[in-house]
FIDRENDREN-101130 format. One record per residue (C-alpha): residue number from 1; x, y, z. Coordinates in nm, 4 decimals, decimal comma. Layout:
N
{marvex NUM; {X; Y; Z}}
...
//
This chain:
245
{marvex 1; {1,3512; -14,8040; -6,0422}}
{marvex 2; {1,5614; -14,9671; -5,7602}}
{marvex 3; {1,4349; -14,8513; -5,4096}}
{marvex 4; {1,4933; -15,1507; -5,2185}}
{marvex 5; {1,6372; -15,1577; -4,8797}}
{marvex 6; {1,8230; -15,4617; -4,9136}}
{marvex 7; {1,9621; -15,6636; -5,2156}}
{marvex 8; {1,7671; -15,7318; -5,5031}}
{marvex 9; {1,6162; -16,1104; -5,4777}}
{marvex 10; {1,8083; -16,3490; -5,7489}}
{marvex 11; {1,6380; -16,3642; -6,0814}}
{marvex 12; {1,4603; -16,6581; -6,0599}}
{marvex 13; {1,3284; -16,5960; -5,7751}}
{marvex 14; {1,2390; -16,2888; -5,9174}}
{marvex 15; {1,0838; -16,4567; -6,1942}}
{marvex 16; {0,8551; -16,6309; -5,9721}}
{marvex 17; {0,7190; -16,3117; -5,8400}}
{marvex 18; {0,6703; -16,1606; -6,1696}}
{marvex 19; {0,4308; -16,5127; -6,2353}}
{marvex 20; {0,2261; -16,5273; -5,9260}}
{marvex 21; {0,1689; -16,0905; -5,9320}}
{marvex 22; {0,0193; -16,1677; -6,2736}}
{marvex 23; {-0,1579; -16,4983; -6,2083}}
{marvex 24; {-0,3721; -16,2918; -5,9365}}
{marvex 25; {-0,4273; -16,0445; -6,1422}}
{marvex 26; {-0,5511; -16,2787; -6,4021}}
{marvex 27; {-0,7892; -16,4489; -6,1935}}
{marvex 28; {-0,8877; -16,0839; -6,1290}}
{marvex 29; {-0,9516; -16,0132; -6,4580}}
{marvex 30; {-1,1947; -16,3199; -6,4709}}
{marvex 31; {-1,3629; -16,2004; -6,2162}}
{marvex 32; {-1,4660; -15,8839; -6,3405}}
{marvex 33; {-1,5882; -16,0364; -6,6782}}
{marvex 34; {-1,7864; -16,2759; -6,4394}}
{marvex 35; {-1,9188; -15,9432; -6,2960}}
{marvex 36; {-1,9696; -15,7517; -6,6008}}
{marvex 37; {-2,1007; -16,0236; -6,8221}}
{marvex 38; {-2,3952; -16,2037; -6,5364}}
{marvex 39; {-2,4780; -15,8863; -6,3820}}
{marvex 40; {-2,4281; -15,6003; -6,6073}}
{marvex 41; {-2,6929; -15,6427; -6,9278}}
{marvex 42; {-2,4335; -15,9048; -7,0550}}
{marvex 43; {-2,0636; -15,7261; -7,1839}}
{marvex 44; {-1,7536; -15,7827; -7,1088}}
{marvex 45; {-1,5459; -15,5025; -6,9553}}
{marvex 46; {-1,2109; -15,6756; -6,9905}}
{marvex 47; {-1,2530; -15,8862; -7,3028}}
{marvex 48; {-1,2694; -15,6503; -7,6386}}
{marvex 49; {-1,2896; -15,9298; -7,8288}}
{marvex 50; {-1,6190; -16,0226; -7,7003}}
{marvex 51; {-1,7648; -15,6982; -7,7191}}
{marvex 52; {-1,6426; -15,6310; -8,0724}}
{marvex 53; {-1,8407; -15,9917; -8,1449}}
{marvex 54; {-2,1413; -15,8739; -7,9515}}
{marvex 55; {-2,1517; -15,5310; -8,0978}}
{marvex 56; {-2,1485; -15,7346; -8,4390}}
{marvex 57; {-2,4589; -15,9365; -8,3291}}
{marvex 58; {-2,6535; -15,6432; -8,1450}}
{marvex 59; {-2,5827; -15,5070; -8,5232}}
{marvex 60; {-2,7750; -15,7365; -8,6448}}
{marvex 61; {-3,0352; -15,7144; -8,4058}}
{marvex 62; {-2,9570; -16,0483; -8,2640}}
{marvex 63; {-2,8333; -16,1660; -7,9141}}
{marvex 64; {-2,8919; -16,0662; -7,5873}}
{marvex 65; {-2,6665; -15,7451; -7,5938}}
{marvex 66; {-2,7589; -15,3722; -7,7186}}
{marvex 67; {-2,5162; -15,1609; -7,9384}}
{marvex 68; {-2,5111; -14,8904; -7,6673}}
{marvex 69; {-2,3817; -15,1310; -7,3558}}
{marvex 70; {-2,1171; -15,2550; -7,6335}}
{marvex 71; {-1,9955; -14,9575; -7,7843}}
{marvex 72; {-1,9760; -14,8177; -7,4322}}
{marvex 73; {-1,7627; -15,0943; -7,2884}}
{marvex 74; {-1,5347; -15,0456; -7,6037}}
{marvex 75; {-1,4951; -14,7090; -7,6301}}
{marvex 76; {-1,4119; -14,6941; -7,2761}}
{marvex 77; {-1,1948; -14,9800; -7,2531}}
{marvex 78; {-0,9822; -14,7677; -7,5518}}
{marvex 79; {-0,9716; -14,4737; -7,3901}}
{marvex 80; {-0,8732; -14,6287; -7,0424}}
{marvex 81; {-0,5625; -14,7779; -7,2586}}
{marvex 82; {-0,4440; -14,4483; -7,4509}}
{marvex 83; {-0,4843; -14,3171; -7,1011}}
{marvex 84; {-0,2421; -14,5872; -6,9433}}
{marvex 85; {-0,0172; -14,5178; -7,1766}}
{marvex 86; {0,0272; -14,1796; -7,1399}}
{marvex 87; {0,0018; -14,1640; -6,7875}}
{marvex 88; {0,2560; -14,4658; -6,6896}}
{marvex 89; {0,5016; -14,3738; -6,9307}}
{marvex 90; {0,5319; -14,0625; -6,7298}}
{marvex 91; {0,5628; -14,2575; -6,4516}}
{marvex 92; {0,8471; -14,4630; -6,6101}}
{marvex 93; {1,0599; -14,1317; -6,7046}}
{marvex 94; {1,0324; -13,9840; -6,3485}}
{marvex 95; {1,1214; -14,3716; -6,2076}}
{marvex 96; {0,8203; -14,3987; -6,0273}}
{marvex 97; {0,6769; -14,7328; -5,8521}}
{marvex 98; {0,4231; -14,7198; -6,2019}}
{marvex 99; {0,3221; -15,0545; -6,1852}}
{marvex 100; {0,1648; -15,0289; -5,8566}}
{marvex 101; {0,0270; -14,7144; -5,9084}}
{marvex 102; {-0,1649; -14,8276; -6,2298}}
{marvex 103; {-0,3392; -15,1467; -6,0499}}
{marvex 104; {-0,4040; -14,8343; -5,7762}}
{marvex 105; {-0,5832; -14,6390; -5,9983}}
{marvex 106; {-0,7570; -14,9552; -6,1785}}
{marvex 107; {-0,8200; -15,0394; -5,8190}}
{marvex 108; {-0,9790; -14,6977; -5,7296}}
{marvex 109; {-1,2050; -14,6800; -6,0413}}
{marvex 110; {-1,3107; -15,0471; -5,9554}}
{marvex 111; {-1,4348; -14,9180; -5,6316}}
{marvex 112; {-1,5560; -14,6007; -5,7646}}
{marvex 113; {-1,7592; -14,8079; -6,0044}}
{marvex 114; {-1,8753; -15,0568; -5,6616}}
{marvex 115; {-1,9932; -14,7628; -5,4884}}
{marvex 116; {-2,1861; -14,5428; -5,7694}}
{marvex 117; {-2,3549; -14,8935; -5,8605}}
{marvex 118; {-2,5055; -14,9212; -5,4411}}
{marvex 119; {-2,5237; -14,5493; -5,4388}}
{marvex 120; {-2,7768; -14,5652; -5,7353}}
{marvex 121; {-2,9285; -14,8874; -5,7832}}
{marvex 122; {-2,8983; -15,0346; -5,5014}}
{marvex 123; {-2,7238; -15,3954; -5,3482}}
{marvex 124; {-2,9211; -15,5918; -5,6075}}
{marvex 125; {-2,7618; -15,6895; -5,9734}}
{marvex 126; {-2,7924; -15,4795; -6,2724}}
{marvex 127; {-2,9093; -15,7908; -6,4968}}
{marvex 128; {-3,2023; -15,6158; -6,6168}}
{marvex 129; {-3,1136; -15,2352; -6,5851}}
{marvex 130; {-2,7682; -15,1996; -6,6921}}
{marvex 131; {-2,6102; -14,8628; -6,5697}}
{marvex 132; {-2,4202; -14,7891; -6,8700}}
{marvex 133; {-2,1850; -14,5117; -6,6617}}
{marvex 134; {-2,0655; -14,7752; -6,4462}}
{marvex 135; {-2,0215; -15,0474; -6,7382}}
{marvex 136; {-1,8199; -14,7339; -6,9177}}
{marvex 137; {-1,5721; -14,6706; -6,6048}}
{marvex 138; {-1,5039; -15,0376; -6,4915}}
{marvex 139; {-1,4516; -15,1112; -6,8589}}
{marvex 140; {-1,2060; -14,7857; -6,8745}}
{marvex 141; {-1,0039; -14,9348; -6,5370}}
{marvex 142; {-0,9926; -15,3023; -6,7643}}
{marvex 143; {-0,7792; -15,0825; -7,0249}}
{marvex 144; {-0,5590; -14,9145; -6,8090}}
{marvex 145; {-0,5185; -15,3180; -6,6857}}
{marvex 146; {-0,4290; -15,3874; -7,0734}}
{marvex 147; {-0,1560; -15,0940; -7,0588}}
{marvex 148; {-0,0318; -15,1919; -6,7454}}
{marvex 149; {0,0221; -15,5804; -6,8522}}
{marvex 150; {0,1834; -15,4572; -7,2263}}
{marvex 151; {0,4427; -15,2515; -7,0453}}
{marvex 152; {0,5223; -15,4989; -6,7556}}
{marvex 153; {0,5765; -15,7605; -7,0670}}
{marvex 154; {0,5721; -16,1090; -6,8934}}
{marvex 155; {0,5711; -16,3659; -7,1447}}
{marvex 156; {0,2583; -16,5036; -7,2164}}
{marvex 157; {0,0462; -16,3412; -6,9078}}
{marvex 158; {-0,1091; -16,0809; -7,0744}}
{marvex 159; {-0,3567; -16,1021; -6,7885}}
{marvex 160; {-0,6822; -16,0232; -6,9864}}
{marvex 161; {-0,7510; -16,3164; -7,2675}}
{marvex 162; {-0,6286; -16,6596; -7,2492}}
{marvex 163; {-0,6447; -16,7638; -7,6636}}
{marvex 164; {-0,2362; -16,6999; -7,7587}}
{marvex 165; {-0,1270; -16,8304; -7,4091}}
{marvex 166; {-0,3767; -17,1815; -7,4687}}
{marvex 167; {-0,2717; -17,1971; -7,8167}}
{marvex 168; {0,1348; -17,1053; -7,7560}}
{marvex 169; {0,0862; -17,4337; -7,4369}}
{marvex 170; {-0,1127; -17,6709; -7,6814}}
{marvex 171; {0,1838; -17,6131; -7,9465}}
{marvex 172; {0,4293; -17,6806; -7,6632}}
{marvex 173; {0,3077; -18,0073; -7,5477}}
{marvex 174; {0,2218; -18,1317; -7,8644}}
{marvex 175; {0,6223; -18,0748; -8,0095}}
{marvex 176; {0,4976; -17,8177; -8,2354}}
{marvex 177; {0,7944; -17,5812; -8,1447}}
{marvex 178; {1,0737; -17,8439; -8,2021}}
{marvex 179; {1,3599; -17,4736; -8,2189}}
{marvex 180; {1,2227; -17,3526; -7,9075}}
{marvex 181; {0,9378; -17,5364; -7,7215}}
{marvex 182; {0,7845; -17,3267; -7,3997}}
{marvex 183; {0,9586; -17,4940; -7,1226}}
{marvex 184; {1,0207; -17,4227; -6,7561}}
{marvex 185; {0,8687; -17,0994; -6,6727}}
{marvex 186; {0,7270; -17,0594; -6,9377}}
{marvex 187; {0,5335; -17,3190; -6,9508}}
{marvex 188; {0,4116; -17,2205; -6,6063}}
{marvex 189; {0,3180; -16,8842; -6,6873}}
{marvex 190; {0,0909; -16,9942; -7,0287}}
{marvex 191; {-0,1041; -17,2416; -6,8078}}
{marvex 192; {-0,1378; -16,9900; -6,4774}}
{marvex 193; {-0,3005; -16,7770; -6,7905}}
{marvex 194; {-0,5423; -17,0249; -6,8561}}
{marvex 195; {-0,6279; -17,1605; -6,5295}}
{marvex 196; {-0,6313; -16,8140; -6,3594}}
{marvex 197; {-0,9110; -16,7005; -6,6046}}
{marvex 198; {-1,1396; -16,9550; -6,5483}}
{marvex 199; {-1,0423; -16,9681; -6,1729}}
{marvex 200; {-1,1265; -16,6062; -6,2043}}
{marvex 201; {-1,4345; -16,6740; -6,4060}}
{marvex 202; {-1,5643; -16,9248; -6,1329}}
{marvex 203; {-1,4613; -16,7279; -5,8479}}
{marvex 204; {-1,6605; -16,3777; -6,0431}}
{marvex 205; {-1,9696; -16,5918; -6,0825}}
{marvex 206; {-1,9505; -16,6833; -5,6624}}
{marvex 207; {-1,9445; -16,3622; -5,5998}}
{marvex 208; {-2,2430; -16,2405; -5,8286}}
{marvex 209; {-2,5362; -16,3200; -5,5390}}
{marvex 210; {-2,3510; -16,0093; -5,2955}}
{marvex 211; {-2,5252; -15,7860; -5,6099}}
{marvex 212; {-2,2287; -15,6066; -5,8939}}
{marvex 213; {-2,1771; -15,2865; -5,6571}}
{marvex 214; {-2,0765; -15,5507; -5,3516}}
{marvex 215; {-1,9146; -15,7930; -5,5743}}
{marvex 216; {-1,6769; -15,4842; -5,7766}}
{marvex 217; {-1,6164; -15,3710; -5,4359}}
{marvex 218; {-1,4518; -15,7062; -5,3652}}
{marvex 219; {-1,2190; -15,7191; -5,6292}}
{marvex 220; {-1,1255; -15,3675; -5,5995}}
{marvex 221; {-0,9831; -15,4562; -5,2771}}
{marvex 222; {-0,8067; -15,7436; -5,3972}}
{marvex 223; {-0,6788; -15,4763; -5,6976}}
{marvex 224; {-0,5438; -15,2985; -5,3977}}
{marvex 225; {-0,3762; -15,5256; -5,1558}}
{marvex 226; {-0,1683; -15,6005; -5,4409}}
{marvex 227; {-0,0747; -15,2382; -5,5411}}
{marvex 228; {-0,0281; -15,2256; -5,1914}}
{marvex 229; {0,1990; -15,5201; -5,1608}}
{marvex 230; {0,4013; -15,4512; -5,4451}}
{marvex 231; {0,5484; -15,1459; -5,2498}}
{marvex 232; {0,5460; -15,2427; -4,9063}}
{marvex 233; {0,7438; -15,5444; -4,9814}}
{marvex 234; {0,9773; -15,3756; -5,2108}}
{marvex 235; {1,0554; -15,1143; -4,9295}}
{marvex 236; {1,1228; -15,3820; -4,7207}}
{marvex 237; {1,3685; -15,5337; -4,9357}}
{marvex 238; {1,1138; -15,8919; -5,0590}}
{marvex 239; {1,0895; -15,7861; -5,3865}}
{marvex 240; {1,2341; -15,5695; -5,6363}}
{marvex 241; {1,0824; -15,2429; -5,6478}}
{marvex 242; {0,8903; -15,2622; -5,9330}}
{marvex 243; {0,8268; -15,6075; -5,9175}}
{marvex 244; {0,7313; -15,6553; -6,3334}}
{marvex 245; {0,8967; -15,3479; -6,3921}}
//
């Protein structure tokens, strides 16, 4: 997967790449929670855990979410990963730029999602009438997102939930892994988790007054410049080719 002009850059400063590529993307991620959750009949598109909790209350007829919106946002956000993973693993064997082209795609159903939400419902939010198509294909782009961050493998920036990264940093700093503490790096990477989902989180809840189709459109373009980035830069010998790869 080497298509580099020039030489490849040295490993750690390869390594640094790898951390800030994910780091945006994990503020990304935040954002489109932000998105989902205040504007979208409250579910998360990125975070299965919270959907599998709120499909548990709307179960019990409790809570503020419905077992349609819920089950949507899950089934979709499964079938957006068994989709990743077929897809990008093709992409591997025929040494393709696949991490760029996955955040394309994520970026592309992002936008589609943007556009069908203005297109039908206008520049307002969808607080009070979710669309449950658009919930179901921006939740489907946020599993292609968890395939894309399982196969690029950075330690501890899986991109789309903070709790191992806070809990692996907590252990760290308290001495709790006295064989191998999370140093260096490493300890970078756990806190840019952290910090980049509530960064994300703040920044997705800024954005929420331009209305969800607006505010998806906005981080669909972000989505982009990096897929974007991630290949110019390569090609012009700044980064490896596939810069998680």
């Amino acid at each position: 997967m080497r298509e580099e002009s020039g030489p490849p850059p040295p490993a750690d400063h390869r390594e640094r790449q790898r951390t800030v590529v994910m780091a945006t993307l994990t503020v990304l991620a935040g954002a489109v929670d932000a998105v989902s959750f205040l504007t979208m009949g409250h579910v998360f598109t990125a975070l299965a855990t919270g959907n599998v909790l709120f499909l548990a209350f709307a179960v019990a007829d409790e809570g503020q979410t419905t077992v349609v919106l819920t089950a949507t946002a899950l089934v979709a956000f499964v079938l957006g990963t068994a989709a990743g993973a077929r897809v990008t693993a093709g992409l591997v064997a025929r040494r393709r730029h696949w991490f760029a082209a996955a955040l394309a795609v994520e970026g592309v159903l992002l936008a589609a999602a943007g556009a069908m939400v203005l297109w039908r419902h206008g520049s307002g939010a969808l607080t009070h009438d979710p669309d449950a198509l658009a919930i179901a294909v921006v939740a489907f782009a946020m599993g292609l997102r968890a395939d894309t961050a399982l196969r690029a493998a950075v330690p501890g920036m899986p991109t789309l939930l903070v709790q191992m990264s806070l809990v692996r940093l907590v252990h760290g700093l308290a001495g709790a892994f006295p064989a191998d503490p999370p140093r260096g790096m490493t300890r970078v990477r756990l806190l840019a988790t952290v910090l980049g989902i509530f960064v994300g989180g703040a920044l997705g809840a800024l954005i929420t007054p331009w209305g969800t189709g607006r505010a998806l459109l906005a981080v669909a373009a972000a989505t982009l410049v990096v897929a974007v980035l991630n290949v110019v830069l390569a090609r012009e010998g700044l980064l490896a080719a596939e810069l998680v790869g």
